[in-house]
Every structure is written in C-alpha cells, then in structure tokens.
ROVEX-815077 format. One record per residue (C-alpha): residue in three letters; x, y, z. Coordinates in steps of 0.001 Angstrom, whole numbers, plus 524288, in hexadecimal, padded with zeros to 5 digits. Example, Ala and Ser with C-alpha at 12.3 -4.5 7.8 and 13.67 -1.06 7.14 Angstrom:
2
ALA8300C7EE6C81E78 SER835667FBDC81BE4 
REM end
This chain:
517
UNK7D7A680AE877315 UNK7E75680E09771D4 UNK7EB6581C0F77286 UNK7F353821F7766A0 UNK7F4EE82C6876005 UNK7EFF0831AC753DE UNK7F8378296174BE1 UNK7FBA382E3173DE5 UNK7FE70821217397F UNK7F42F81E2372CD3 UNK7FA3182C4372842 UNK80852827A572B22 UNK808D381BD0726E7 UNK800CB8221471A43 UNK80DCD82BAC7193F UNK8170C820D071AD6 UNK80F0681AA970DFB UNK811E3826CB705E3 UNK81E20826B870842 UNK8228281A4A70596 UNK81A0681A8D6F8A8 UNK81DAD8263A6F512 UNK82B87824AB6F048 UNK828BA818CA6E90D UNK81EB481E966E0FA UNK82520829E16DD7C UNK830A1821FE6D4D0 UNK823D181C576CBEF UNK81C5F8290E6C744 UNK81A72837996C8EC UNK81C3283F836D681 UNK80F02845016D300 UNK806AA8380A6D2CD UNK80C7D82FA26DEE4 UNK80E6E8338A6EE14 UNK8060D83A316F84C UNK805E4849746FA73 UNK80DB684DBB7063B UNK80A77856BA70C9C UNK8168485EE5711D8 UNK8187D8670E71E1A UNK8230986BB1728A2 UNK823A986608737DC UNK81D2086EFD73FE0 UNK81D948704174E1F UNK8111A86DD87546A UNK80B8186BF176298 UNK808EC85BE27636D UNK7FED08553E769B6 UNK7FFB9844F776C17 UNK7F36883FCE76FE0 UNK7EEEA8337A77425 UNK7E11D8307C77517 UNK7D81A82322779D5 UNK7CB8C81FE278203 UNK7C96C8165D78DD0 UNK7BF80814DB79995 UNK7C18281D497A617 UNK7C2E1816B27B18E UNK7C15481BBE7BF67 UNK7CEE581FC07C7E2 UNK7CBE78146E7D000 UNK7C22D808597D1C3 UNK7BEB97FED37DB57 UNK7B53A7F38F7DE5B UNK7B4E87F10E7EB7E UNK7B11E7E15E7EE54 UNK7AE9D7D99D7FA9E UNK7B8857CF037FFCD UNK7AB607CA56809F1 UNK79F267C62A809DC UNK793317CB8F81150 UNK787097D5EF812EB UNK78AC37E42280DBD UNK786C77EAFD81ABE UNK78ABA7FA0081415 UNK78B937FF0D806FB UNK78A5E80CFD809C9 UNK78C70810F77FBE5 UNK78852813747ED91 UNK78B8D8139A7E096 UNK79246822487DCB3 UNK795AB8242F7EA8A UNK7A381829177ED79 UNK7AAE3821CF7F58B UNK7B9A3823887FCF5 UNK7C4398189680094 UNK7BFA18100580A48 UNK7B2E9814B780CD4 UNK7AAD880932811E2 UNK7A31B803A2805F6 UNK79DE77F5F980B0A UNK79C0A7F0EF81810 UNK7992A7E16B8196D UNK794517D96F82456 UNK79F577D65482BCE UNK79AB57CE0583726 UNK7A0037C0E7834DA UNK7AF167C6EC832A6 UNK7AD567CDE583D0E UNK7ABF97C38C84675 UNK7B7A77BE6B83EF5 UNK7C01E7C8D58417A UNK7BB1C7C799851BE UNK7C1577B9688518B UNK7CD267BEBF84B0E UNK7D0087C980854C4 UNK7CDED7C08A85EB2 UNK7D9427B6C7857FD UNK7E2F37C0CD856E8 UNK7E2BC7C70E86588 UNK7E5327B86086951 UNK7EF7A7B62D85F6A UNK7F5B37C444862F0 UNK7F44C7BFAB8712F UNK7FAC47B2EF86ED5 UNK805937B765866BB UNK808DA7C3BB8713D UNK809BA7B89D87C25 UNK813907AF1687429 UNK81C577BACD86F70 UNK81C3D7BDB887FAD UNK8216F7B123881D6 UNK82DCF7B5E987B93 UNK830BA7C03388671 UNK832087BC5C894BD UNK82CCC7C87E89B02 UNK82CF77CE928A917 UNK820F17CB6C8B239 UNK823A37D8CA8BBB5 UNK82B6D7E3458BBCB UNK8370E7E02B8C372 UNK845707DAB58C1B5 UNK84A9C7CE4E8BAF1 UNK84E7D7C73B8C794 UNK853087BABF8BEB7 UNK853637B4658B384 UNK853717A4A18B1E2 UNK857EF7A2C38A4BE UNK860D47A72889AAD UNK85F447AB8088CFD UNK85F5079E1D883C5 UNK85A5F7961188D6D UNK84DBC78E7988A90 UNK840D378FE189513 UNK8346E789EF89688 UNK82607791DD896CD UNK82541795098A543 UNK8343C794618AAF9 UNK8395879FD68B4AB UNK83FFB7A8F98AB20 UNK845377B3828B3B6 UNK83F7B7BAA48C00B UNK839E47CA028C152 UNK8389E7D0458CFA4 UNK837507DE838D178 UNK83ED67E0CC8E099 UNK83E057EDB28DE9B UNK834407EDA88EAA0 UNK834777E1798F4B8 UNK8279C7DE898FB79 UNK8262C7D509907B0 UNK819A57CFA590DDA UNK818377D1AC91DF0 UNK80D5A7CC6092817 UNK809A37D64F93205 UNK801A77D5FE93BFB UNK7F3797D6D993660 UNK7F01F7E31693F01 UNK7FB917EAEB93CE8 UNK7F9607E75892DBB UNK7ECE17ECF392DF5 UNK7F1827FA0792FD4 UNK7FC497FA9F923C5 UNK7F96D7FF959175B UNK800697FE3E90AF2 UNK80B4D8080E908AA UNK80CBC808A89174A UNK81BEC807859183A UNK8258F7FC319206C UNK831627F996924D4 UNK8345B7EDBA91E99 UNK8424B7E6FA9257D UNK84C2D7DBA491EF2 UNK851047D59D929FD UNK85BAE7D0519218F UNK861237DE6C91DDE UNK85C787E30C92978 UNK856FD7ED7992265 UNK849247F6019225E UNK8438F7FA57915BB UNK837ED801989157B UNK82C977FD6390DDA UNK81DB37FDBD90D32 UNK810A47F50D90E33 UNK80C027F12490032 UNK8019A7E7AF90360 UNK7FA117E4C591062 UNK7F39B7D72890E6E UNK7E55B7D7429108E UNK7E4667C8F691813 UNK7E9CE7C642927F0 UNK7F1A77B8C09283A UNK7F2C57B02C934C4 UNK800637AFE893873 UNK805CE7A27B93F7D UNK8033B7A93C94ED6 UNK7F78D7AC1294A32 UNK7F9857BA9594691 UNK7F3377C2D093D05 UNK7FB697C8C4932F7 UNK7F8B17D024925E7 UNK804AB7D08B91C02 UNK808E27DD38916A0 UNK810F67DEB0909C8 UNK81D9E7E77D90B18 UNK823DF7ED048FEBE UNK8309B7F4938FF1C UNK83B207F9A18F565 UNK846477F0EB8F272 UNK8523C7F7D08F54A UNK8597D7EBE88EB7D UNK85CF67E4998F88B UNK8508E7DE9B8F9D2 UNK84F077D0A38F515 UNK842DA7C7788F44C UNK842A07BEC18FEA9 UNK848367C7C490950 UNK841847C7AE91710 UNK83D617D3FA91BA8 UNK8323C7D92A926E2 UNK829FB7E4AD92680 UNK823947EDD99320B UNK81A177F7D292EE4 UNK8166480354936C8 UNK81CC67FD7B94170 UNK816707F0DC940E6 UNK81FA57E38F93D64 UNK81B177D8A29342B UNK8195E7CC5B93A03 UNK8242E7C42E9310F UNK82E2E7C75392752 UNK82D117C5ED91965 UNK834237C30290B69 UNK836A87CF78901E1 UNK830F47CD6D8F5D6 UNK833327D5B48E81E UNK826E57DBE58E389 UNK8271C7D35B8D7B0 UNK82E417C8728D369 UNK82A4E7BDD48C894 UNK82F227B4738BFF9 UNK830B17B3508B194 UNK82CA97A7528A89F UNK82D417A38289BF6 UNK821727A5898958D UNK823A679B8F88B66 UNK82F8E7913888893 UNK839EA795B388153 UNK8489B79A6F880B4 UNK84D7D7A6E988656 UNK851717AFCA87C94 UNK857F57BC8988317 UNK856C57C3C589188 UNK851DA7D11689132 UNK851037D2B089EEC UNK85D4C7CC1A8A7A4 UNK85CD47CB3D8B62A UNK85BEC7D6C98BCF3 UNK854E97DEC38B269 UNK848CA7E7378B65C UNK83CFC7E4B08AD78 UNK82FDD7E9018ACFB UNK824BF7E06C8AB34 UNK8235B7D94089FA1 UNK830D07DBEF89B99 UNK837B67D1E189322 UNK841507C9E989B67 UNK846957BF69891FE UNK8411D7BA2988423 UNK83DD57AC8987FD9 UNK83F7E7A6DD872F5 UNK842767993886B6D UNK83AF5792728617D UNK82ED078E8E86998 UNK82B0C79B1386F92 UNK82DA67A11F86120 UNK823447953185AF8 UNK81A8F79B2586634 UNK81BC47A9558627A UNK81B237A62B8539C UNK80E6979DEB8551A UNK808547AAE485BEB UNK80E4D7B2D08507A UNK808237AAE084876 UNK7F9827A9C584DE2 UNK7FB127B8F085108 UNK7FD4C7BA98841F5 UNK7F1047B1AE83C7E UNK7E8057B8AB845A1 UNK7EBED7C5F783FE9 UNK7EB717BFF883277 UNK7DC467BB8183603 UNK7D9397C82B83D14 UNK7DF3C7D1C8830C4 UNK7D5F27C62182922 UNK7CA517C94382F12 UNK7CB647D7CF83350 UNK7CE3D7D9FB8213B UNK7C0637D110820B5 UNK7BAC47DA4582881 UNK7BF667E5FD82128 UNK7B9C17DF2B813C1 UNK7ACB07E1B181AD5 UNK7AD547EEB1818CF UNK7AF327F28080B3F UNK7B58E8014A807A2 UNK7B832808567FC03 UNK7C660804FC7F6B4 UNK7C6BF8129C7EF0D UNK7C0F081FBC7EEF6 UNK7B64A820F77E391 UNK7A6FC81E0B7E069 UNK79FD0815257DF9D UNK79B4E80F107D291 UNK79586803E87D708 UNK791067FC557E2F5 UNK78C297ED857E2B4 UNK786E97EB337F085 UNK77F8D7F2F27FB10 UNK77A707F29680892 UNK7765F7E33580BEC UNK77C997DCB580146 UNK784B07D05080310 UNK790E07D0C47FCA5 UNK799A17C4CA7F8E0 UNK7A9F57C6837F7BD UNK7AE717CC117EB86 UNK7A3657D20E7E898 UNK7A40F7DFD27E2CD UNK7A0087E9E47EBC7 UNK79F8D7F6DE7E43D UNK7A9CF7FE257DB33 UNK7B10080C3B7DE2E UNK7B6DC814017D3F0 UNK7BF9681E447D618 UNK7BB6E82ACF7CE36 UNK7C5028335E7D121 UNK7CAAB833FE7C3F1 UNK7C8E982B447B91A UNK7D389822957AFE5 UNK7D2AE81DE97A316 UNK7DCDE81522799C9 UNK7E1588182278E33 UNK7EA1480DFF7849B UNK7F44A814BD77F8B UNK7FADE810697729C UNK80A4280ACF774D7 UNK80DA38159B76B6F UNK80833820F3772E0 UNK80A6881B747818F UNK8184B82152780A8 UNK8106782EB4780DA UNK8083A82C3C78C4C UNK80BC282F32799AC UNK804F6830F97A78A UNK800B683F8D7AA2E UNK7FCE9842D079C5A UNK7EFD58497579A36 UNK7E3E4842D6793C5 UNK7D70A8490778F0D UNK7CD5283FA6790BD UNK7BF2F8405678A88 UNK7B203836A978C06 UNK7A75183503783C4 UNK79E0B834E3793AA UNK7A2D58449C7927A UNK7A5428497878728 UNK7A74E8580578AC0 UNK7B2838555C79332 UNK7C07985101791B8 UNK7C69784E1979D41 UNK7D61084DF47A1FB UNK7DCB3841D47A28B UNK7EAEE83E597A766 UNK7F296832A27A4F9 UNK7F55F82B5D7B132 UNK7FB2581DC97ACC3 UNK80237819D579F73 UNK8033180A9A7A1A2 UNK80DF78047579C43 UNK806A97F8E379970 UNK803177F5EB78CAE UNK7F9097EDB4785CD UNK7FCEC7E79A7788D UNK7F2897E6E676E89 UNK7F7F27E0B776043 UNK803837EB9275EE1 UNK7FF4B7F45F76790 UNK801697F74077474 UNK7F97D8004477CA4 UNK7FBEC8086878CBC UNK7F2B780B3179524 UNK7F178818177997B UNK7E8F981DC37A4FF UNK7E2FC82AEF7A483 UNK7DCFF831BE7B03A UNK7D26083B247B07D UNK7CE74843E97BB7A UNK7C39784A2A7B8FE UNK7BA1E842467B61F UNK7AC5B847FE7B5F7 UNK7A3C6841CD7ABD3 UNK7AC30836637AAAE UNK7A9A4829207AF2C UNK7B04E81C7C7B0D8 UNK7ADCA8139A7A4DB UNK7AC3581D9D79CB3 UNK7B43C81D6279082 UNK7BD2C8294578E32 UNK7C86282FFD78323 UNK7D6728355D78892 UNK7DF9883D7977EB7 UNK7EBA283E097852D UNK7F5DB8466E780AC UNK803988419F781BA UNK80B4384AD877E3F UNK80AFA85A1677756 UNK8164B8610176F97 UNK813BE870A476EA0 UNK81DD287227763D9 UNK821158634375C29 UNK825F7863E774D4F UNK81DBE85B4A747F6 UNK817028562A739B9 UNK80A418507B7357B UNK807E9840A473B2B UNK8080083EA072C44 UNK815808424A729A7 UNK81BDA8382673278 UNK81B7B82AAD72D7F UNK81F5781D8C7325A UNK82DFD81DDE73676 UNK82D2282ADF73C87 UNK8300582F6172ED6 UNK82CC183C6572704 UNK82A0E8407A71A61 UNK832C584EAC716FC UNK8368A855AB70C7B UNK844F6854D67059B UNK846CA862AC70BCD UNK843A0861EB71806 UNK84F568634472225 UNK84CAB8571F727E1 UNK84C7A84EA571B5D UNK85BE084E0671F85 UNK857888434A725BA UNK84FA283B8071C6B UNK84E2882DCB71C52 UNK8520D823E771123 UNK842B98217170F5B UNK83E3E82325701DE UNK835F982FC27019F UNK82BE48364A6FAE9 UNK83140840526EF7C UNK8351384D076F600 UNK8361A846DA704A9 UNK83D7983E7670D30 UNK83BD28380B71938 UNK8422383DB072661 UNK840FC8360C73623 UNK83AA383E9F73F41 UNK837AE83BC874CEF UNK82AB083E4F751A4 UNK823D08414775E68 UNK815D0842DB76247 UNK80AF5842CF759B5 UNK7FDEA84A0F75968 UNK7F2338472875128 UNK7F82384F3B7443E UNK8072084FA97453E UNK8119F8498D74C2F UNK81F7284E6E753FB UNK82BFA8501574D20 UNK8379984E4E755F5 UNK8426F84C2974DDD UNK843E584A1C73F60 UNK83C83856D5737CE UNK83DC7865F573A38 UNK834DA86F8B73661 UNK839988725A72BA9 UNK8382A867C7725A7 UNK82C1F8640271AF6 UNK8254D8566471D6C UNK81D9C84FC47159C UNK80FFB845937181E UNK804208426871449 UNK7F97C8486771C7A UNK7F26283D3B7257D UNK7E5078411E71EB8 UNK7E94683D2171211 UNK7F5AA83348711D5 UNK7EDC5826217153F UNK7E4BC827BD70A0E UNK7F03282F6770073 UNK7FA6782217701F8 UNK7EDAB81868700F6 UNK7E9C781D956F365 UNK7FA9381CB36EEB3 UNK7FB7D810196F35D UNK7EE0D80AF66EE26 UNK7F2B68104D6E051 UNK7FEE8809686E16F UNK806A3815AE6E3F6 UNK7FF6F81EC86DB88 UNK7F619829EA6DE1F UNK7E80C828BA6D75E 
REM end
C-alpha cells in the first residue's frame, strides 16, 4: 500500500466547513445558538517527528537460478539444499565426451590454419638463406617477379675454402686442424691456412695414382675472390693439382611467391644474418593470398573459442556467493537445455520495497534510517536503511506512487517471503513553532483571533465573529501538530476545532440546515 502520513484531512476539511458556515449563520439568529466551539491556544515550539510507515515482502540481497545451455548425464552434484556455497565453486559437472572430441578436431583446424596463414604472410618478406653478404641484387624496387626467379645473391667470403688431391699415403697421416701453406700462383703469394676436412674415399687419378682430397679453409684477407687458383702443401708434402677458392657459403635468393617488389631493406654489400629480410613483395595477388589465410586463420579461432565455451557449459559453477534453497537434479540424472538446475540466494542482507505516496517522496532520501518489524518475530525490530528512492513512478487514478528500497542487515529470524512493516522517519525538528493539524485548513490558512499580532495580515475571507483568517507556511507534520515557518508567532491565539470532535460537530450544523439541535 502507498506511504503517507497521518493526514489530518476529515478534521481539516471539517474546519474548513465551520468556517465557511459560520459567518453566514451568524447574520440570521443569536451568537449563542449557531457555530462550533473553538477551541483557542498559542503556537508552541515543539520537537517534530514526520513519519512514514508501509509493509512489503523481503527479498534476499541477491538471487540466482542457474540453468543448462546442454544436454546430457549429470556426472556430479556434490551438493544440498541449505548448503553454503562461494562464486564459482563447481556445482554441476556433465558428460562431456562428444564436445570433447569436438574441440580435438578444432585444435587440429586452427594449428593448420595458424600454419597456413604464418607461411603466406612469409611470402611478403624475401629473407636471407645464410649469414653472409648481399653479393647482388637482380631487381629493383617496382618491378614485377615471378614465384621462383633469382632475387639477389648471399655469400659469406669471410673464409675461402679450396678442395686438393694428395697422394693417398701422405693423406693418411693429416688430421684436421693440421695447418698449410696454401700458394696463389697469380699473386704469387702464401697464406697460411689449415685442413678442415680429410675425405674418407681414395680416387684413381688418370696415371693411375691414388689420391685422397683434403679440404683447405683459410681467412680471407678481402683479396681473395671465388674462382681463384691456388695449391696447398702440408707438412712438407705437395698436392697433386691445383684448385678453385671457394667462399664458405654462397646461395641464391628467390621469390617465394609472384608479386611486385615493394622496398629493399638490404642493398648490395650489406651484411645480414640468416633469415634477415632482404626485400618485400606486395601487389594485389600476393595480398588476396595473405587475406584468404587471414581469413581461414580467423573462422578456425571463431570454431575453436565455439567449442572450447561448449566445453565450459559442461561444467556448471555458482554465479554468486549464497545457499542453496533449492536443487532440481542429482547424481545420474539427464538433463535437457534450459532446464533449471537449482536456485542461490544471497543472504547477506535482505531488501524490501516500499511505495511511497507522490506527496511524501519529496521527504525520502537514500541513507535514512528505517525500523522495520515482522509478524515471523515479533520481539524484535530490526534497523533498516534506505538504499534506493526510484524516480519512477506508477500512476494509479490520481495518484502516483515511488519505489523505495530498504536494506536490512541483520537479519536473524527473518526470512525471504516473509511479509514485514518499515517506519521511516524523514525528518526531526528539536525546536519547530507549531499548532494542532486541526487548526490549518485547506489553503494553508488559519483561524486567529482579532488580536493577535499576526492578524495584520488577514485575509479578505469572511470569518467567524471574533477571528480572521491569516497565510502561514507550514513544514513537517507529526501525528498531532504541524510546523509553522512563516505566518504566526507565539504570541499569537489560534483558534480550531479539535480533530476528535469537528467531523461529527459540522455534520449535525449542516444536517439542521445551519442550526444546532
């Protein structure tokens, strides 16, 4: 029901009566047989109490049913009803086997689709088989090349190597390491270097010798060039037959797919380290290529996220802190998909709504205490506090009526569903002039005497022999009297008809046609 408070209307509106009668009467007959008794009194100040009281249902802080999005066997339900419960404890578990596999095939789609889509963004970049030295570069940036064409060339000639025959028994008694003279009969010079590889075979040679070859590396002094003939003797013995140098490594680049060259990070001459970006591809096929991959990369995380949230629906946890209150399946049960599974409810503290009357929601406001009572425990009143004073209303005829939510913490002996009374009080003046509810009628009008101070500032309105009618603002109200702010001083002498007797004083006037029986 709406909250107001104690409203002095019937005993108002009974004043308001008299008052209007009043005057009228008194120019037909004698003072002594027509108009109420007033009864006459100063403003006082008082300590005021508004109060606004109303019942509803107590709810818990927080509820949840918890559902299923699957279907299958419960294989755990390791809980009952009353037990406690904390966020994301495990509530449910449900046979999982068929998503599973699922989820297998899914994995398996995505490492391909990661693996496909690493290879055609690679395709992009041109990168460095060895460590080494861009010897040369074939193309230019802008131009166009085909999957496979010579795109530059990387040789490390850092160290030159050369391959020797020697005579098979004075090969057999080198060992790697073991250092040489190695001569370039076109510089006429002698650089020292050493054995790096002794083959393991003999060859025939043409006279019908027996030779072994013997692999001689040695440091490139940057006059060295592939190509260049050199001999070798070792430990005194000579090889049989000169040799080319050779670098140490030396390879080509190709395009890895067809395309246009977009930049050169690496011109001749550069040293790069293996897999280094030389040059980059681009144009509109290569990008279809890379897109495609993008694109397949994307679906198979889209399917794996998919199927790895399945999986998680398998196992069912608890969305909130709270008990239990009521479970619906156990241990072996086969549940279908929207089926409810049990319901939590948060007991922390507990809430209940008020409606508040459009005339007293001005008065409410969040942090304001509330003493609430229930007929469950009827020894206790408990302490409320207003947490929420909604500002949407619901129109009923000419009425209009606010929610308002009340919390209470301690709850013992109280239950959810149970139906409970607040009282809050909105607002307390230790020291308020105020008069009787009675003497304040419609209009924010009252009733004083011709000598008061304040009847300086009486109204036109007919009056009652003896009074007049002065404005007065008023404040808060209590059960009994109501706030002056403006409009009366204490010294001033009001008159009204008391509450208990006004309704039934103006019934039997106006029943008599303005005459007292």
């Amino acid at each position: 029901m709406a909250l107001k408070g104690k409203k002095k209307w019937i005993a108002i509106g009974a004043a308001a009566l008299a008052l209007l009668i009043v005057p009228r009467l008194a120019r037909g007959g004698s003072s002594k047989n027509i108009g109420p008794v007033y009864t006459q009194e100063h403003p006082e100040e008082r300590e005021l109490t508004k109060y606004l009281s109303g019942s509803g249902m107590l709810k818990p802080a927080n509820s949840y049913t918890v559902t299923t999005l699957i279907e299958g066997d419960v294989l755990s339900a390791d809980f009952e009803e009353g037990d406690m419960v904390e966020k994301d404890d495990v509530l449910y578990t449900i046979d999982s086997s068929d998503i599973s596999n699922s989820l297998e095939r899914a994995g398996l789609t995505l490492s391909q689709a990661q693996r496909n889509y690493s290879n055609a963004a690679d395709l992009r970049n041109v990168k460095a088989p060895g460590a080494g030295t861009v010897y040369s570069i074939a193309v230019s940036a802008g131009d166009s090349v085909s999957a496979g064409q010579v795109l530059a060339v990387v040789r490390d000639s850092s160290v030159m190597s050369v391959k020797l025959p020697f005579q098979a028994d004075d090969a057999a008694d080198f060992y790697v390491g073991q250092s040489a003279d190695v001569s370039l009969p076109t510089s006429f010079t002698v650089l020292t270097g050493r054995i790096a590889e002794i083959s393991g075979s003999d060859n025939i040679g043409s006279g019908g010798g027996v030779f072994r070859n013997v692999t001689i590396e040695l440091d490139n002094p940057r006059a060295l060039t592939p190509g260049q003939p050199a001999s070798a003797t070792v430990a005194g013995k000579s090889c049989a037959q000169s040799g080319l140098l050779e670098c140490r490594y030396q390879a080509n680049v190709y395009a890895p797919a067809s395309g246009e060259v977009t930049a050169i990070k690496a011109p001749e001459g550069s040293a790069v380290s293996k897999d280094q970006v030389i040059l980059t591809l681009g144009g509109k096929a290569l990008d279809d290529q890379v897109k495609a991959a993008s694109d397949n990369l994307r679906s198979a995380q889209l399917t794996m996220g998919s199927a790895r949230d399945q999986l998680d629906n398998y196992t069912v946890k608890s969305p909130i802190k709270g008990t239990i209150v009521d479970k619906q399946y156990k241990k072996g049960d086969t549940v279908s998909a929207g089926k409810i599974l049990c319901t939590i409810y948060d007991l922390s503290y507990l809430e209940m709504t008020l409606s508040v009357d459009e005339l007293d929601i001005r008065f409410v406001e969040v942090g304001q205490p509330v003493s609430v009572t229930a007929d469950a425990a009827p020894d206790a009143v408990y302490t409320g506090i207003v947490t929420k004073v909604s500002v949407a209303g619901t129109s009923s005829g000419n009425t209009t009526i606010y929610p308002v939510t009340v919390r209470i913490e301690e709850t013992e002996g109280l239950l959810p569903g149970m139906n409970a009374d607040a009282e809050i009080t909105v607002a307390t003046i230790e020291s308020a002039l105020s008069v009787p509810n009675a003497a304040v009628s419609r209009g924010n009008v009252v009733l004083v005497t011709k000598d008061s101070p304040s009847a300086v500032n009486a109204l036109t309105t007919e009056a009652p022999e003896g009074y007049v009618f002065v404005p007065v603002v008023t404040g808060i109200s209590s059960d009994t009297h109501v706030q002056i702010i403006s409009g009366l001083t204490a010294e001033d002498t009001v008159g009204y008809i008391p509450e208990s007797t006004a309704s039934d004083d103006l019934f039997t006037i106006m029943m008599n046609g303005g005459r007292r029986s």
